[in-house]
N, C-alpha and C positions, 0 to 999 in steps of 0.2 A: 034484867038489863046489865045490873053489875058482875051477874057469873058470864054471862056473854061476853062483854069486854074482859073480863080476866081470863078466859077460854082462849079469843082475839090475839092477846097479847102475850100469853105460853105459847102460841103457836108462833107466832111473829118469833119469840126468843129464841126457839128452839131451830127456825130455819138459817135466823141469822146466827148460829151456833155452829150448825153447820158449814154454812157456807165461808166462816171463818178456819175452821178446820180445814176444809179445800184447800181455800189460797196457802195455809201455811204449810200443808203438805205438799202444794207445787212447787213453794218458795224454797221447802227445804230438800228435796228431791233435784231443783235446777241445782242450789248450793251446792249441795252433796254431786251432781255431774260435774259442775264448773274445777271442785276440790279433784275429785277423780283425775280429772284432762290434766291440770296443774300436778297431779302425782304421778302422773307416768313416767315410767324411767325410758330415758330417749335413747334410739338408736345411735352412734358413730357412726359413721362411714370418712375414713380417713385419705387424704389425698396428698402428696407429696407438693408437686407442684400445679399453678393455676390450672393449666390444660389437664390435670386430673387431678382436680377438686370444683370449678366452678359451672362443667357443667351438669354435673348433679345438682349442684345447688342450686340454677337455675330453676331445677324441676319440681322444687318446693314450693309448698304456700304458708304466707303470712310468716315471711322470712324478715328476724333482726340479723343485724352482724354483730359480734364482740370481738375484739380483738386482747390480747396479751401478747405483751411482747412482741415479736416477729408473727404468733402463731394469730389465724384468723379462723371462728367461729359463724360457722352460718347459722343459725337455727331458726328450723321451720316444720311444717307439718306433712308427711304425705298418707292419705287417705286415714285423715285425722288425728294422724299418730304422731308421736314428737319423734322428727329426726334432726341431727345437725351432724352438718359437713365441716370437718374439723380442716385444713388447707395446714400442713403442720411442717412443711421444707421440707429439704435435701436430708438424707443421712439421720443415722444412727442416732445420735444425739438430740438431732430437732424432734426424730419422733418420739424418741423415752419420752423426753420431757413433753411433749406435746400431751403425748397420753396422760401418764400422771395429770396434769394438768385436769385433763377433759373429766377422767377419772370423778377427780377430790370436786370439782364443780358443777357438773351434771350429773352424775353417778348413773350410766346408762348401763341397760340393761341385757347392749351386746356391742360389737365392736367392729367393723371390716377394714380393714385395710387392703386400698386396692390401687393399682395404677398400672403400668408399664413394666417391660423387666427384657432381659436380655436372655436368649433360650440357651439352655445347655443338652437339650435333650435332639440328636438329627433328627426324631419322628416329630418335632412339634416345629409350626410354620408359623411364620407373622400373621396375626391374627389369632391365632390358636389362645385360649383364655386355661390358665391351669388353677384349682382350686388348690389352695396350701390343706391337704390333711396334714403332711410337716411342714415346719418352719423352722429352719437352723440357722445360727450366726456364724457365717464362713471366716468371719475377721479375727475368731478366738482361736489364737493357733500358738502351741510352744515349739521352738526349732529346736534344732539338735545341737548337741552339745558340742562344739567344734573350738578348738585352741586358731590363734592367730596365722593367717596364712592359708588355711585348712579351707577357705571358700563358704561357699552357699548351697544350698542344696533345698527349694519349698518342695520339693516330692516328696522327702523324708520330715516334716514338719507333721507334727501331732494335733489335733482337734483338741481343747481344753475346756470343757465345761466346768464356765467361773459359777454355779449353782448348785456343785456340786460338795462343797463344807464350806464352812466357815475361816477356814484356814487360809493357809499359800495352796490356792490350786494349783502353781507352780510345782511343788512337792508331796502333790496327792496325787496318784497314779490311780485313783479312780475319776479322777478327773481328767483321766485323756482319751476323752470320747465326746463324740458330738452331742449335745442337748438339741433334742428334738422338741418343738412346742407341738400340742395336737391340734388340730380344727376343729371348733364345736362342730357336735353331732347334728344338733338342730338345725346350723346354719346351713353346716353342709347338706342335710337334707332338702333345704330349701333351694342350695345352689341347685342341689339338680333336680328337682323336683318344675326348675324352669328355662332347663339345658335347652329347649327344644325352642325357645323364643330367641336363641341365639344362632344367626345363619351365616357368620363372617368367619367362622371356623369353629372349629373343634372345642370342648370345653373336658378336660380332663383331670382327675385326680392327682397330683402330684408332691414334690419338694419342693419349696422355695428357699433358695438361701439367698442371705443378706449379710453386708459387709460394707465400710464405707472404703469400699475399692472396685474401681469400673476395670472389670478382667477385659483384656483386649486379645491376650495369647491364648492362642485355641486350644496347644495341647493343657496349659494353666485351666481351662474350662473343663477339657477331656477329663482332667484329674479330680473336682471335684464332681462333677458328674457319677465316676466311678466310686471316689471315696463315702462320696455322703447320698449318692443317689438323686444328684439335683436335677430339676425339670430348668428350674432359670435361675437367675440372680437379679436383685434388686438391690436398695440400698438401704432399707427401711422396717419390713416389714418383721424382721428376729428381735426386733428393739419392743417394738410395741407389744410382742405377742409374750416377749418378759415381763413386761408392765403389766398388762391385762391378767396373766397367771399369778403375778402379786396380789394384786385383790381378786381374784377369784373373779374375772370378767369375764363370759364367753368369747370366744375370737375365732375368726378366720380370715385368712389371706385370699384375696384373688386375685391376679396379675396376668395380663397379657401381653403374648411378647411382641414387642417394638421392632426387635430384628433378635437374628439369630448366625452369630460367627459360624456356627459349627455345622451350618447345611448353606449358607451364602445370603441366607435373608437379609434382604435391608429393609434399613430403616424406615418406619412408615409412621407419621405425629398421629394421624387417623384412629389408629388404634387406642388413644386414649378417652376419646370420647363414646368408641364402639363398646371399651371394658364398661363404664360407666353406664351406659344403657342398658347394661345387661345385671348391672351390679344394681340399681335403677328394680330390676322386674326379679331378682334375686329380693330386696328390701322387702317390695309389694306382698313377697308370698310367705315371706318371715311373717309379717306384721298378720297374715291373714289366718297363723296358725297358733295365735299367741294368747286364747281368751283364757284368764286368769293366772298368765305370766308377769304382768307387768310389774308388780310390786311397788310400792311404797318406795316414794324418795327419802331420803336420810334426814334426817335435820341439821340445819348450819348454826 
């Protein structure tokens, strides 16, 4: 009788042994996903102003807001990945800083800056969407060296890449050329990789330059069109894509044009939610080619 109950009660120990085992390996298996989801480095997708920034934002789930300073964070999830829509202003300066910012506080794992832009290119129409493989700042420029009296002349004004020493880029003649930022490779594969869900025009490879100056003179457009090979101009997008190549953040530009002086296009607000949509199913197919990209967030 007594080796029966001691039989009885190895066996009782050794089920409930197991079955403690179980829960602790489901308990630490949710843990270890819940930690995973929490360490993922989140996409940016950056937007100048509301009508291109908030309706992406829209399109996320289990969306907070943070705010710093002027600049507004969305962050939320799409097809359960972490993205946040940074809304980072007008110009040059709101976006450096904007980045940096996003940078040192989510540490994400790529970058897009995207919105509207003005064409410089006749073959590209409003609507037309240009992927930035470059990215150049059109506002870094040295003039010529002219005495009193002597005029103006921007056709003869020099490109100055401030990236280029440490020095007075003013007095390094290897600094009188345009700094080109590159497009990630990845990203841009994913742009096109879903060119074909875009039907409101054309989506092509291009330059984008940035400057906090709205060109209105056409032949001023003609010129850098020719000099640096620009597809549009925006106000934004050379600012970020220095920040992001500071820390070593993947980047790319996408911008489509609003209007276009240089073939007659006007203005059309439409187009800023059409980029977005498209910037929207561009995200989707990033996120969809990314298993064992994500990486570890940083510690604060």
């Amino acid at each position: 009788m007594r080796k029966n109950m001691f039989k009885k009660y190895t066996i009782l120990g050794i089920i409930t042994l197991l079955f403690v085992s179980v829960i602790a390996a489901c308990s630490s298996a949710s843990k270890n996903e819940t930690v995973e989801k929490k360490t993922q480095r989140p996409i940016i997708i950056q937007g100048p102003m509301p009508i291109e920034a908030e309706n992406f934002a829209k399109r996320l789930k289990n969306v907070k807001e943070e705010k710093s300073g002027d600049f507004v964070f969305y962050i939320g999830t799409l097809d359960n990945y972490p993205v946040i829509v940074a809304k980072t202003g007008k110009g040059m300066e709101n976006t450096a800083a904007a980045t940096a910012l996003a940078i040192e506080r989510y540490n994400p794992i790529a970058i897009i800056n995207q919105g509207t832009s003005g064409g410089h290119d006749p073959s590209l129409n409003v609507f037309d969407i240009v992927l930035g493989k470059r990215t150049v700042n059109l506002g870094s420029l040295k003039t010529a060296d002219k005495t009193e009296n002597k005029g103006i002349d921007p056709t003869i004004w020099k490109p100055m890449d401030l990236m280029a020493s440490e020095g007075s880029a003013g007095e390094d003649p290897n600094a009188e050329k345009p700094r080109f930022y590159e497009g990630d490779k990845d990203l841009l594969a994913a742009a096109h990789a879903v060119k074909d869900t875009y039907t409101k025009g054309k989506v092509v490879d291009g330059t984008i330059g940035s400057a906090d100056v709205w060109n209105n003179e056409v032949d001023r457009i003609k010129w850098f069109h020719t000099k640096y090979g620009t597809s549009v101009e925006e106000m934004e997008g050379a600012s970020a894509a220095q920040i992001a190549k500071a820390y070593d953040v993947p980047f790319l530009g996408i911008r489509v044009l609003s209007n276009n002086k240089v073939n007659g296009g006007k203005y059309n607000p439409n187009t800023a939610a059409a980029n977005q949509e498209y910037v929207y199913e561009v995200v989707k197919k990033y996120i969809s080619t990314m298993p064992g990209k994500q990486g570890r967030a940083r510690s604060i």
